[in-house]
FIKE-59774 format. One record per residue: residue number from 1; residue in three letters; x, y, z of N, C-alpha, C in turn. Coordinates in Angstrom, 1 decimal. Example, Ala and Ser with C-alpha at 12.3 -4.5 7.8 and 13.67 -1.06 7.14 Angstrom:
BEGIN
1; ALA; 13.2; -5.7; 7.8; 12.3; -4.5; 7.8; 13.2; -3.3; 7.8
2; SER; 12.8; -2.2; 7.1; 13.7; -1.1; 7.1; 12.9; 0.0; 7.9
END
This chain:
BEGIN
1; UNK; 12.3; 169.6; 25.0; 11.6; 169.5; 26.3; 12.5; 168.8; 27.2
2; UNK; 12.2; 169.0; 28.6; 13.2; 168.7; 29.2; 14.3; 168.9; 29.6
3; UNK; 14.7; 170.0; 29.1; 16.3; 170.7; 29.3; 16.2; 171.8; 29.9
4; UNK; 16.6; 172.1; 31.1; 16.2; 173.2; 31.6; 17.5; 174.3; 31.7
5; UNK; 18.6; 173.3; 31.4; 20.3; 174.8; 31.4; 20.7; 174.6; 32.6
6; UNK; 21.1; 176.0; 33.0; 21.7; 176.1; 34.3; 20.7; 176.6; 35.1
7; UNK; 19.7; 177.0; 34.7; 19.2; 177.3; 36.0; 17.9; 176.2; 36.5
8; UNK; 18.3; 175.3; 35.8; 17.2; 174.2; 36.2; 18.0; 173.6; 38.1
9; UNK; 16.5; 172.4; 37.9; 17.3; 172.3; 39.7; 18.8; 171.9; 39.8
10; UNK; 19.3; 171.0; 39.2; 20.5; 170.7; 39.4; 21.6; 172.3; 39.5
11; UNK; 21.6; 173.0; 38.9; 21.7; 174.2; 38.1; 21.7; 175.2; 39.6
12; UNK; 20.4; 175.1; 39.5; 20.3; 175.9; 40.9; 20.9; 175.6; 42.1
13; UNK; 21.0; 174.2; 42.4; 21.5; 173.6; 43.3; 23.6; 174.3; 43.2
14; UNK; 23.5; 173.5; 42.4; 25.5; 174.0; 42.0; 25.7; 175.6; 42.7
15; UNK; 24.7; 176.4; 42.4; 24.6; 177.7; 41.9; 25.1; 178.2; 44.1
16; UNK; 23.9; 177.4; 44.4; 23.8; 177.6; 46.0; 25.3; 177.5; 46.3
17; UNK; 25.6; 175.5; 46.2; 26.6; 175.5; 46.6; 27.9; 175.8; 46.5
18; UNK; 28.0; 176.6; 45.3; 29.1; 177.3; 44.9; 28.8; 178.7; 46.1
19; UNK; 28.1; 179.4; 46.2; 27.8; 180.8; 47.0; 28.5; 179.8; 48.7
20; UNK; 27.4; 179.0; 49.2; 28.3; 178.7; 50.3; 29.7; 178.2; 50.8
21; UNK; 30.3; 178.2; 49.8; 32.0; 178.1; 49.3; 32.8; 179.0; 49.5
22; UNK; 31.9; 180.4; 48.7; 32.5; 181.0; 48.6; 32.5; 182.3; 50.2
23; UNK; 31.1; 182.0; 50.7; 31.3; 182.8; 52.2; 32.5; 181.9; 52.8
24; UNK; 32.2; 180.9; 52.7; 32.9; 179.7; 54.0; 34.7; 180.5; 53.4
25; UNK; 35.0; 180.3; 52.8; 36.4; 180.6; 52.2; 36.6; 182.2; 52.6
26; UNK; 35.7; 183.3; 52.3; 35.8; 184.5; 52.8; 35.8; 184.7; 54.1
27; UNK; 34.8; 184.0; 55.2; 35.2; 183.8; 56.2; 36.3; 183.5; 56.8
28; UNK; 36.8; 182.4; 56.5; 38.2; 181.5; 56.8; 39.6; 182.2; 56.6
29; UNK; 39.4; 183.5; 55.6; 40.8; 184.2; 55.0; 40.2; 185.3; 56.0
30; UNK; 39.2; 185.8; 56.7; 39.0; 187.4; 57.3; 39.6; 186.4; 58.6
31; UNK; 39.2; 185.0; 58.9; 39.2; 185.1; 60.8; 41.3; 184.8; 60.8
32; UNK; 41.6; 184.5; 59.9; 43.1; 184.4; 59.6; 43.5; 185.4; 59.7
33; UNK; 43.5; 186.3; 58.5; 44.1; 187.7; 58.7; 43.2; 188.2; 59.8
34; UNK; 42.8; 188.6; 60.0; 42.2; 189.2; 61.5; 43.5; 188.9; 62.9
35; UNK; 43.8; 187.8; 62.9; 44.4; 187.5; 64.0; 46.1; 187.8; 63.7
36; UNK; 46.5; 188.5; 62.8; 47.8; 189.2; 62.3; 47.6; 190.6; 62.2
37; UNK; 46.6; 191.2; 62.0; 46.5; 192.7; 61.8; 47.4; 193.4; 63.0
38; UNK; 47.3; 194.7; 62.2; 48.7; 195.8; 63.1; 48.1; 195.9; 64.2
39; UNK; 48.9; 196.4; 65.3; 47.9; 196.6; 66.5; 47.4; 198.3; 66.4
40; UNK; 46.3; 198.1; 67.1; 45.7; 199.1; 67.0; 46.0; 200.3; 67.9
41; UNK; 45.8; 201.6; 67.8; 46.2; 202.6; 68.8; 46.2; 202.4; 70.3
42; UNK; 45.4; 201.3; 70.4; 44.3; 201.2; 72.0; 45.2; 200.0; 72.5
43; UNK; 45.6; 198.9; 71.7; 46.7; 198.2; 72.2; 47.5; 198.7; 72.9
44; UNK; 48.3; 198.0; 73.8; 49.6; 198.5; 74.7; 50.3; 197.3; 75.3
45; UNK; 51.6; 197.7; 74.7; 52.4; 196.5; 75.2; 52.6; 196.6; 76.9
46; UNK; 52.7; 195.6; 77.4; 53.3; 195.5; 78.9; 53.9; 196.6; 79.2
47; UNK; 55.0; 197.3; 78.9; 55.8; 198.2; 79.3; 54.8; 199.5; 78.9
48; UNK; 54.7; 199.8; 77.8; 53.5; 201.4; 77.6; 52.2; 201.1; 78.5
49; UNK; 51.7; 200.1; 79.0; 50.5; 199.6; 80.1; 51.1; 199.9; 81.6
50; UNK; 52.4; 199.5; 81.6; 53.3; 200.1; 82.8; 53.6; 201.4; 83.0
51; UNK; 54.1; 202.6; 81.8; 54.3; 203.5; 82.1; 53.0; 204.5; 82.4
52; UNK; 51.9; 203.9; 81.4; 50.5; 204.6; 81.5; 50.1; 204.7; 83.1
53; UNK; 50.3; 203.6; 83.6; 50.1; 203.4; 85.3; 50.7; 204.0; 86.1
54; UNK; 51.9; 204.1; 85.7; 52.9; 204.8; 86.7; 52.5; 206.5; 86.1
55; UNK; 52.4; 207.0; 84.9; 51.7; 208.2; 85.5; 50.7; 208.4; 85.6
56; UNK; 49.9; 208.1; 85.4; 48.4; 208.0; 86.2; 48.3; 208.0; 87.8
57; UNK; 49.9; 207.4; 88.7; 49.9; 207.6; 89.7; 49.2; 206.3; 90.3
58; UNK; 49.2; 205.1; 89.6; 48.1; 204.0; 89.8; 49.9; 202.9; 90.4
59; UNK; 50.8; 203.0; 90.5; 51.9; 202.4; 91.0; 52.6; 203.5; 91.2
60; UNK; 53.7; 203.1; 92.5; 54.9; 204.4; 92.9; 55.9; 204.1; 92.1
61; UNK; 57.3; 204.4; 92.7; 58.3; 204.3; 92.1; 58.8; 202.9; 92.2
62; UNK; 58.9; 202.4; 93.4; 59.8; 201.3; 93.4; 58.5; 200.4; 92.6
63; UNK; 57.8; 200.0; 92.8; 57.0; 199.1; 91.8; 56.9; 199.3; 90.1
64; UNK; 57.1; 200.7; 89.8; 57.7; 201.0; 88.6; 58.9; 200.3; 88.2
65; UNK; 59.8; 200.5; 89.0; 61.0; 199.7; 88.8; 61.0; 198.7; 88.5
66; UNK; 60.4; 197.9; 89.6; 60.5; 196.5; 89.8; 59.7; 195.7; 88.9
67; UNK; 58.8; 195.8; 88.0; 58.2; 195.4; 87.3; 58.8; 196.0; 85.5
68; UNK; 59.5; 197.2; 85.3; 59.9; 197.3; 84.4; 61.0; 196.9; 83.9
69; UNK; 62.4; 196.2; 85.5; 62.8; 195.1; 85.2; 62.7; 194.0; 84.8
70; UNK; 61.8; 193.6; 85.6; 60.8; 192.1; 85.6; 60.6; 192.0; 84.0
71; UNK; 60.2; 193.1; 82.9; 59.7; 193.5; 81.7; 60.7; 193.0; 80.8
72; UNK; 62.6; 193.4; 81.0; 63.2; 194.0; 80.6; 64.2; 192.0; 80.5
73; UNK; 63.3; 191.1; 80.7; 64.4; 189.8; 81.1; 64.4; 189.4; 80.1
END
């Protein structure tokens, strides 16, 4: 009498705080890697965001220029 194992309260207790360890730590490794992952298609560096503009017709030439110098320091 008296002995309840592991799933007595103590037991249960461990049981929880072992589970919120283990999100907290899964969380912690996704928001890490997250902030390294490859860039995605939709990304665009300065210069491919420059050339998309310039043909789209959204800047002329000399502003083409002058900013893909600017790019290029």
């Amino acid at each position: 009498m008296g002995h309840d194992g592991w799933m007595g309260f103590g037991g249960g207790i461990m049981w929880l705080f072992l589970l919120i360890v283990i999100v907290a730590l899964v969380f912690a490794i996704t928001t890490v890697l997250g902030h390294s992952h490859p860039r995605s298609p939709t990304d665009e560096t300065p210069l491919e965001e420059l050339k998309r503009r310039y043909a789209a017709g959204e800047i002329d030439d000399d502003e083409y220029e002058r900013r893909r110098k600017e790019l290029q320091r």
